[in-house]
C-alpha positions, 0 to 999 in steps of 0.5 A, a space after each residue: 450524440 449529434 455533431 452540434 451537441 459535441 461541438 459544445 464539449 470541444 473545450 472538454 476534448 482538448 484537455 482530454 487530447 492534451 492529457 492523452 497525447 502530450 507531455 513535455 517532449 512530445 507536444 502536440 500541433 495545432 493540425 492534430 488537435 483539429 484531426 483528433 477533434 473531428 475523430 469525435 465528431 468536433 469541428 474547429 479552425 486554427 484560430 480558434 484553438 489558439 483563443 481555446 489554449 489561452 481561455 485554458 490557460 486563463 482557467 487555470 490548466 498549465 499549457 505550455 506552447 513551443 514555437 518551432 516549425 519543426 516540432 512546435 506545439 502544446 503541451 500539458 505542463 503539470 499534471 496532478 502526478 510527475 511520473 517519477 511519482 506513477 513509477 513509485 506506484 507502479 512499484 508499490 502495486 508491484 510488489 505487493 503480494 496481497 493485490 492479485 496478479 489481475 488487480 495489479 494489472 488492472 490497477 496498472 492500467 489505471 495508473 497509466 491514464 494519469 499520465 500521456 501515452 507515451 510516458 505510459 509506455 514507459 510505465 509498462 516497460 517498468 512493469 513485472 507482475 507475471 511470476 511474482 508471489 500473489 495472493 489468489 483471493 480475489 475476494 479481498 477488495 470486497 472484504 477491504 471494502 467491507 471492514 472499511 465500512 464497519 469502522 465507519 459505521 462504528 459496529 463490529 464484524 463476523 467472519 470465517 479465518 481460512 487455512 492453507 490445505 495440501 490442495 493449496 486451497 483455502 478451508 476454514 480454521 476450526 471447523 468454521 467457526 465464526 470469529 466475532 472483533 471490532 475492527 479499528 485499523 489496516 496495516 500491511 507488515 512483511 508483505 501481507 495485509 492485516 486488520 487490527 481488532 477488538 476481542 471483547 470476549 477475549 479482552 485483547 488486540 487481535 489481528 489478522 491476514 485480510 486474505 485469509 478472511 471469508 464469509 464476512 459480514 458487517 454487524 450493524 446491530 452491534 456496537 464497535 468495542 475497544 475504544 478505551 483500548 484504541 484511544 492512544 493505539 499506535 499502529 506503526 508501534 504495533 507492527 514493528 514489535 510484532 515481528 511476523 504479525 505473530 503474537 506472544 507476551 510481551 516484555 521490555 527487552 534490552 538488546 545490545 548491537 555493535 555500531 555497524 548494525 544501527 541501521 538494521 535496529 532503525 529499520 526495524 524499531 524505528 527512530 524514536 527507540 531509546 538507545 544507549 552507547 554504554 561501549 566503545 563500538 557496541 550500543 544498547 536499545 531498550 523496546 517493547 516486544 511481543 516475544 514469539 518464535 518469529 522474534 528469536 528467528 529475526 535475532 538468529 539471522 542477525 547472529 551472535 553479535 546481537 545480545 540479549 541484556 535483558 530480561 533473564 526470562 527471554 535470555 533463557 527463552 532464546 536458548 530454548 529455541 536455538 537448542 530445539 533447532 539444534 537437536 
């Protein structure tokens, strides 16, 4: 781009060169947004950086101005994220295990441009990606996308479900076959990412890993179903009585708890759970759970002061499954 044509974008690379280069301890002085101006070919006097800052001002941006010989100059005030905030994404993207070590590190570097180049430095001081559990499947952004569309066009999905083999690779589930849903939700539960669907064959709510799902196609042509069943769904429910993400039939189950572990069964069924204090330093809790070997290992890990009250069927179900590790 000619000189003369950059010239009428100057107001443009000065909330850039703020944006990059300035932050509350670090402003920048009229001198260097005059140098990093002619590093992109923009000429400007310092008279007219001073009627720039206040026309952006004027426009809206919070430029804030120090006077000091010493370290006086402009900084960008607000901005559209605090770093407080970027560390809480950073440590989201992180720590999740279904973005692959790449896309974290991508995505990181993403996150690092919403904020000055030194605060950026901070960011990646914060930042431990090598070494942590990740998923390999790359492909996952492309099924993400690819679901997302699906529940906005309203139609159903078909797709191949992969396994772990002892090569650690992932092959087919069934010899191929091709599972057919309905997708209405995406959820993350216990580290891993899931869509939640719609068997019409099977009449039930299904879900499954987004990471192990391959060969997928939108179905334009088909119809979305499960809307009777979706109507009222809610999917914070689901996931908290779901343990695993693994299904099982489901029961209202009376569990008994002493005192001390009340934030353990907030944490897990969350605020709204009816819950009775029936004894001095115990109470009880009354949930919906899909019942599985994934619920009876949570109880396990609570140990023996958490009780099953009710019903006598899952009593008897927990006995099983502690006596079968036994022998």
């Amino acid at each position: 781009m000619a000189r003369s044509e950059n010239q009428k974008l100057k107001l443009l690379y000065e909330i850039k060169i703020l944006e990059k280069y300035s932050d509350e301890n670090h402003p920048i002085c009229t001198q260097e947004i005059i140098d990093k101006l002619e590093e992109n070919s923009v000429t400007a006097e310092r008279k007219t950086i001073y009627s720039d800052m206040q026309l952006l001002q004027d426009f809206g941006y919070d430029i804030n101005i120090i006077k000091s010989r010493t370290n006086g100059g402009y900084y960008l005030g607000v901005r559209e994220f605090e770093l407080p905030e970027l560390n809480l994404l950073v440590d989201a993207v992180q720590a999740s295990r279904y973005i692959t070590a790449a896309k974290s590190r991508a995505l990181i570097s993403k996150i690092e441009t919403l904020c000055s180049d030194t605060e950026a430095q901070e960011l990646r001081r914060q930042v431990y990606v090598r070494n942590r559990i990740k998923t390999d499947n790359e492909s996952i952004y492309y099924v993400v996308d690819m679901i997302h569309r699906a529940m906005r066009l309203g139609c159903r999905i078909a797709f191949q479900y992969m396994d772990w083999d002892m090569k650690k690779k992932l092959a087919p589930r069934r010899g191929g076959k091709i599972y057919e849903v309905s997708p209405w939700a995406l959820t993350c539960s216990d580290d891993n990412y899931y869509m939640v669907s719609y068997d019409g064959d099977a009449d039930i709510i299904k879900h499954f890993r987004v990471d192990k799902m391959g060969s997928m196609q939108v179905l334009e042509n088909k119809k979305r179903e499960g809307a009777d069943r979706f109507g009222e769904f809610d999917i914070a429910k689901y996931t908290n009585h779901v343990f695993g993400m693994y299904s099982g039939e489901e029961e209202k189950i009376t569990l008994s708890f002493p005192n001390e572990m009340i934030g353990i069964a907030l944490d897990r069924f969350g605020r709204d759970v009816n819950l009775f204090c029936t004894e001095p330093d115990r109470f009880h809790i009354c949930v919906d759970i899909e019942v599985s070997r994934q619920f009876y290992g949570w109880l396990t890990g609570l140990g023996p002061n958490v009780k099953i009250l009710s019903p006598d069927s899952v009593r008897e179900g927990y006995y099983e499954y502690l006596r079968s590790i036994i022998e």
